[in-house]
N, C-alpha and C positions, 0 to 999 in steps of 0.2 A: 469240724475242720481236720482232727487227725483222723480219722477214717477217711474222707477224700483223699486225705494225702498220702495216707497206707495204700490208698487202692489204686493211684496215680503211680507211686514207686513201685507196685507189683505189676502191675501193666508194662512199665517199663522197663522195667527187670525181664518178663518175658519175653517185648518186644526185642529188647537187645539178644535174648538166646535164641530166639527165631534168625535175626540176623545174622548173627553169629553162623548157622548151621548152613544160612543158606549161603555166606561168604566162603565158606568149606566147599559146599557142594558147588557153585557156579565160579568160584574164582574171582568173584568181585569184591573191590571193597565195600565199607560198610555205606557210603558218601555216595556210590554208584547205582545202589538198590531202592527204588521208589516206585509209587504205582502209575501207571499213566491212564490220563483222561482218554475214554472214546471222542474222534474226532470229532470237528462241527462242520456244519454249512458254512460254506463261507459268505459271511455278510457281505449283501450288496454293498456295494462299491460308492454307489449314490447316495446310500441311507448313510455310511458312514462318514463323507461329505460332508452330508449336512448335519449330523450330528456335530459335526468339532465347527463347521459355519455357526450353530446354536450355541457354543460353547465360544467362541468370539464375539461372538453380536454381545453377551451379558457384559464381557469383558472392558470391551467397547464405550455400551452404553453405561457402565456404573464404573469409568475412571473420576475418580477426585479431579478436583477445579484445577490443585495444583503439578495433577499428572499421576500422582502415586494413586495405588489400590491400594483398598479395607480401610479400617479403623479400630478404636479402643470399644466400639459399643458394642455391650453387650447384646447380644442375641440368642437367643436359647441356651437350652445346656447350664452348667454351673460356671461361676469364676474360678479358672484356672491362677493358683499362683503366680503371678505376674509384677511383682513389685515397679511399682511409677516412678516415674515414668520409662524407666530405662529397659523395661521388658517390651513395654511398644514399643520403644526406638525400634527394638529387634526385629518384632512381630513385622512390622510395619516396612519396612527396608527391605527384611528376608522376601515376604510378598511383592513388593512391588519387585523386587528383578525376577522372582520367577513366573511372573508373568509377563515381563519385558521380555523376557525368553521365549514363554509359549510363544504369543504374539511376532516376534521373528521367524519362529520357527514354523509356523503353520500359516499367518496373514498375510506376509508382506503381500503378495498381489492384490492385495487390497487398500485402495487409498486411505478410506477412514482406519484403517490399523495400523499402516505408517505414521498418519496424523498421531495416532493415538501413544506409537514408539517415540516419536520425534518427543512429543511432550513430556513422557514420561524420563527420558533418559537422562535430562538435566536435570531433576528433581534427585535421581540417584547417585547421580555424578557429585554432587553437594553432598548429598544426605551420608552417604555410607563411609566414609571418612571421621564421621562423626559417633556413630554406635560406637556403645561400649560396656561391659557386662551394667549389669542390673546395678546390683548388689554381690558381695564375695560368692553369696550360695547360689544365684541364678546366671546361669551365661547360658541364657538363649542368646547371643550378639554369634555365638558360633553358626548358626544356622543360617547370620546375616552375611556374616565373610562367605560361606562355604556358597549360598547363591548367589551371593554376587558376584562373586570370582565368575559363575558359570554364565553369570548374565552382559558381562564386561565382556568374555569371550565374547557371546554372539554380535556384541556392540560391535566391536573390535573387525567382526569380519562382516562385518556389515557395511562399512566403510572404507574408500581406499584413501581418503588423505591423509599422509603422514602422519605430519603432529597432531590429528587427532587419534590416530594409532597408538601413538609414541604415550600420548599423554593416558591413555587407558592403559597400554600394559605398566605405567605407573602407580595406576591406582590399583590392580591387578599383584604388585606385588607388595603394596599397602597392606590389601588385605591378607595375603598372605603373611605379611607383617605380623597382622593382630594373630593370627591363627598361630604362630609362634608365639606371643604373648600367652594365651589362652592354653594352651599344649598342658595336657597333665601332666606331671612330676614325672607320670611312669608311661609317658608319651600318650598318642593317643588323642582324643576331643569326648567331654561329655558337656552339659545343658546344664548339671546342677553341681555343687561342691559343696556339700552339709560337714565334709573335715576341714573347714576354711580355718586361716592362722596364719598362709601362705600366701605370699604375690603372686606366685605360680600354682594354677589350682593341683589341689594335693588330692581330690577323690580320685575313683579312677575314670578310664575309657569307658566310652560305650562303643561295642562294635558298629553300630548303623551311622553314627556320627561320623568316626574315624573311616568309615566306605566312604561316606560323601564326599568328605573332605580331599579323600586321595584319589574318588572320579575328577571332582574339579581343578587338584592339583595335575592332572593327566592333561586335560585339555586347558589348561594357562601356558604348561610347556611346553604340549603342540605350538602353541601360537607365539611363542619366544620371550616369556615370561622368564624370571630364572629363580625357580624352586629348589630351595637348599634339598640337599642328596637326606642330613642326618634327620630333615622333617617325613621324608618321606619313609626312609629306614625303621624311623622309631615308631610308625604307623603302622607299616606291614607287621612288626613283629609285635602288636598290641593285636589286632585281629587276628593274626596267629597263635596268641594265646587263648584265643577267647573261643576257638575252633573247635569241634568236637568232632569223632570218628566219624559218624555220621552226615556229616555235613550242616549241621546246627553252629549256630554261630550264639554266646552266650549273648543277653542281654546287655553284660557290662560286668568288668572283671572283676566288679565286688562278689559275684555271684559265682565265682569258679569252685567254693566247697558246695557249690550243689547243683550238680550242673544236673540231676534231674529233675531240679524243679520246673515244673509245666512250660512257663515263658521259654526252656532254655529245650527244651522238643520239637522237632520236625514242626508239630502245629503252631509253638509259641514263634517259631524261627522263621516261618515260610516269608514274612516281608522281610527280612534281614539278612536273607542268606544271599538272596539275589542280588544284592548290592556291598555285600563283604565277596561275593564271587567276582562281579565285575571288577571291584576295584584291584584285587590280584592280579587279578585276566590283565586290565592293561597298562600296570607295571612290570610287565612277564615274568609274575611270579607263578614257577610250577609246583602249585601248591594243590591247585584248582584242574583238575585234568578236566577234555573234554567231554567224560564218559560222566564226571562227576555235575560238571555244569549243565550238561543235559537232564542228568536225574532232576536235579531240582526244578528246573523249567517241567517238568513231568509233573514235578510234585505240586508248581505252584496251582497246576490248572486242575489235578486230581483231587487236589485236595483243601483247595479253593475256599469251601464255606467256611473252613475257617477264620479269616479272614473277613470276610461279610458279614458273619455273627458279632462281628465286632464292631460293624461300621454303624456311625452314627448314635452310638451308644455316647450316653454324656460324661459316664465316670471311666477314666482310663483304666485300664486293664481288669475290667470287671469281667468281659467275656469270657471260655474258655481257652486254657492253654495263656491267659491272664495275656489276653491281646486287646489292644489299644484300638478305640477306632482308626485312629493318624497312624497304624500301620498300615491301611490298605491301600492310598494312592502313592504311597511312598515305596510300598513293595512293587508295584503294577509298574511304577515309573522305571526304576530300575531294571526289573523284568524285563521291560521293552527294552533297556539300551543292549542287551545282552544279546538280542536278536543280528547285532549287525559281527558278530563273534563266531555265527553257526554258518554254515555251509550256506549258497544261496536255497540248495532245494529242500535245503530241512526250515526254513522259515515260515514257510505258508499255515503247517500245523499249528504253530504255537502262535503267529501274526490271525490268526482266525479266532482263535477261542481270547486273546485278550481283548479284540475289537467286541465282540458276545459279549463277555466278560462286562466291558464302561459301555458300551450301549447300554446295556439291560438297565446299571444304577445310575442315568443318565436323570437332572431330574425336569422338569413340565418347562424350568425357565431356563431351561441351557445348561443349567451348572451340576457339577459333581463336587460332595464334599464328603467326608468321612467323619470327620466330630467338629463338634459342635464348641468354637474356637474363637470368643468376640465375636468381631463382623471380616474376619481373615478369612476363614473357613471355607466360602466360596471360590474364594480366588485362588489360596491355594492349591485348592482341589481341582478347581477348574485347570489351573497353570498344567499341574502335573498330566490330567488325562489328557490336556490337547498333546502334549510332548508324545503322551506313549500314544495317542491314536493316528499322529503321524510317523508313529515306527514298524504301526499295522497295515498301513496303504504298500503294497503291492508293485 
């Protein structure tokens, strides 16, 4: 292990002097410089159809009696730390609105998917009011707030009567409620608190958390939600710590005396970065230039297998660059929303190679998953690629 890690920090050590010289010689920053994938065909149009059709129909046919998707059973893979019941609240609530989402976002002309929204959306209207962290050390419940915020949005305009308006952007700032509860000491959102002693979790941030969070606080106050100013202030400046020259985004700001370790590299960063860039992008913070948010969209599809190497693996960060299966639809989702940020004629390159991209690990029964998660696993993975493969249509 310390020889891999000597020959990771010299790698990187070089990498950074190459950068370096070439930042000299071209003028750009370090955050600007990445490789770019040769283009693709652009996939038919029809096949891509029916792919996300395939990725509805499972959706469809395996909702719950009582409208929500997944469950607590196990299904491949190892038991993930989850302490009962109150990690499935999460599990379980975070699923079902992000695929109340897909499902608006890509079925409604479809009757049995409306059927299938209608049913479901009362089950969450109940339910997510009610999550609450685990225990002191686990708050997965933040993963429940942060998608249901996004899934109340789409409810929300989904609908024009009033008081049912009214009554969502209530629950809307409910949950932004708890995501203030949950706020680390040193602002920010992370999933676990192993320094607990505190009502307020005392570990720190994790950067991808703290993204999600302030995408979905973006669109609650598109839609006239009212998002306190110092929740979103103490966010930006947790991801800005957590930022590195290069455009790597740390893991999570326990990890800032070592920001070359592998996780916190272009390879460990590439599902992370795409979603700490967006969430800058549309708080207008110019942190994030366009030259920089390009690079990465370059990087994500150049340098791709990283990311894959990692999917569907059962122990988390066992890959290299110590990447998580549940980083790759999560970075792909994000990826895609960055698309609606570029120029219209620079979109086709990168809306071509994503749709490649979740075609390819598309699997035999409709669904895409990334690790192997109870019986979640589908639907979340399915939720997220329907989102990005309607950000790839044309």
């Amino acid at each position: 292990m310390r020889i891999h890690l000597a020959l990771v920090a010299a790698c990187a050590l070089s990498l950074a002097g190459w950068c370096t010289a070439q930042e000299a010689k071209d003028g750009k920053k370090l955050a600007e410089i990445a490789p770019k994938a040769e283009p693709v065909e652009r996939p038919d149009p029809m096949k891509v159809k029916d792919s996300m059709r395939r990725g509805i129909d499972f959706l469809v046919k395996n909702q719950n009696k009582n409208g929500s998707f997944g469950s607590p059973e196990l299904k491949g893979g190892i038991e993930l730390y989850a302490p009962v019941p109150g990690a499935h609240h999460a599990f379980h609530a975070a699923v079902t609105a992000m695929c109340i989402s897909a499902l608006i976002e890509t079925g409604m002309d479809r009757e049995d998917v409306r059927t299938a929204v209608d049913r479901a959306e009362p089950w969450l209207i109940e339910y997510l009011p009610k999550v609450r962290r685990a225990e002191p050390q686990a708050i997965y419940n933040v993963w429940t707030h942060i998608y249901g915020i996004q899934a109340l949005v789409r409810m929300h305009q989904r609908t024009k009567d009033a008081d049912r308006r009214k009554k969502i952007i209530e629950l809307i700032e409910g949950q932004i409620g708890f995501l203030q509860r949950y706020e680390s000491v040193d602002k920010g959102w992370g999933y676990y608190d192993f320094d607990e002693g505190t009502q307020r979790p005392a570990a720190s941030s994790t950067s991808f958390v703290t993204a999600a969070a302030l995408v979905a606080f973006r669109e609650a106050k598109d839609i006239g939600a009212n998002v306190p100013d110092k929740l979103v202030e103490g966010a930006i400046k947790s991801i800005h710590r957590q930022r590195l020259a290069d455009g790597s985004y740390l893991y999570g700001e326990y990890l800032k005396y070592v920001p070359q370790h592998p996780i916190n590299r272009p390879g460990g960063s590439l599902g992370r970065s795409q979603a700490c860039n967006l969430a800058l992008r549309l708080w207008k913070d110019e942190a994030v230039t366009d030259a920089q948010m390009k690079a990465w969209l370059d990087r994500m599809f150049a340098r791709n297998g990283w990311l894959d190497m990692g999917r569907t693996r059962p122990v988390p960060h066992e890959s290299y660059f110590a990447v998580a299966g549940y980083f790759f639809f999560f970075g792909h989702y994000y990826t895609a929303n960055l698309f609606d940020l570029l120029p219209a004629n620079e979109r086709p390159y990168y809306q071509d190679h994503l749709a490649t991209v979740l075609m390819r690990v598309q699997g035999k029964d409709g669904t895409w998953w990334d690790y192997p998660l109870f019986n979640y696993h589908q639907y979340y993975g399915t939720a997220f690629a329907l989102m990005s493969m309607k950000r790839c249509e044309r």
